[in-house]
N, C-alpha and C positions, 0 to 999 in steps of 0.2 A: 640320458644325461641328467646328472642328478639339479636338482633347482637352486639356485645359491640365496643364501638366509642372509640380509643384511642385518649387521652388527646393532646394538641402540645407538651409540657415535653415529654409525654411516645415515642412520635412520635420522637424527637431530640434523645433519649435516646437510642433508637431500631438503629436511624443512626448511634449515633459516635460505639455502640457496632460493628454494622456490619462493618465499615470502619475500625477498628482494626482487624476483624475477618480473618485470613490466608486463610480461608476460600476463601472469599471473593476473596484476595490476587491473590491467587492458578489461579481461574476461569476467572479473567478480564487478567491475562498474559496469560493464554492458547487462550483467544478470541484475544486478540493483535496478537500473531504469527497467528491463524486461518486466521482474516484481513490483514494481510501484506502477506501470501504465497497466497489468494484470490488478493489481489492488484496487484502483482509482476506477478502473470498469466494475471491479463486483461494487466498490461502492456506488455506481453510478445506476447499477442495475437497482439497489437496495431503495434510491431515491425513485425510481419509476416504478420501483413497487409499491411504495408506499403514495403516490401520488394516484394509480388506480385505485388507492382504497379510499384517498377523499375525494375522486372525482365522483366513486358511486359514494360517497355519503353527502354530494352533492357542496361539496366545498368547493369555491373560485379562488384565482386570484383575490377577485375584488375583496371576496367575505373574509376575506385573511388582513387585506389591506384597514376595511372599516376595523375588524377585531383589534387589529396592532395599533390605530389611532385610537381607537376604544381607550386600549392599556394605559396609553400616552397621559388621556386624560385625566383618567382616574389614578395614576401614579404623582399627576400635579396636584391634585387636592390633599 
């Protein structure tokens, strides 16, 4: 059975159908949050790796806290 060719018409037509389709709709907003809670781990990964690298260069909390009041200061002079 030979395969049948849609037309460019039938092809434009089958699009605007599915781009109205809720269908559609439904599927590309569930892949949107899929990709952004996927994004927001690698960045999450990106912060914990860069936090082992100032744990071994011996950065705290604290020394982050004194350095950013440091700033404060010397911004008000």
């Amino acid at each position: 059975m030979p395969k049948e060719f849609l037309t460019d018409e039938a092809v434009e037509e089958e699009i605007a159908r599915l781009q109205a389709s809720p269908l559609v709709k439904l599927a590309k907003k569930e892949e949107r949050i899929r990709y952004a809670r996927r994004q927001y781990m690698y960045t999450l990964r990106m912060y914990e790796k860069k936090g082992r690298q100032l744990e071994a260069e011996g950065v705290t909390m604290e020394s982050l806290e004194s350095l950013r009041a440091g700033e404060i200061e010397t911004d008000a002079d």
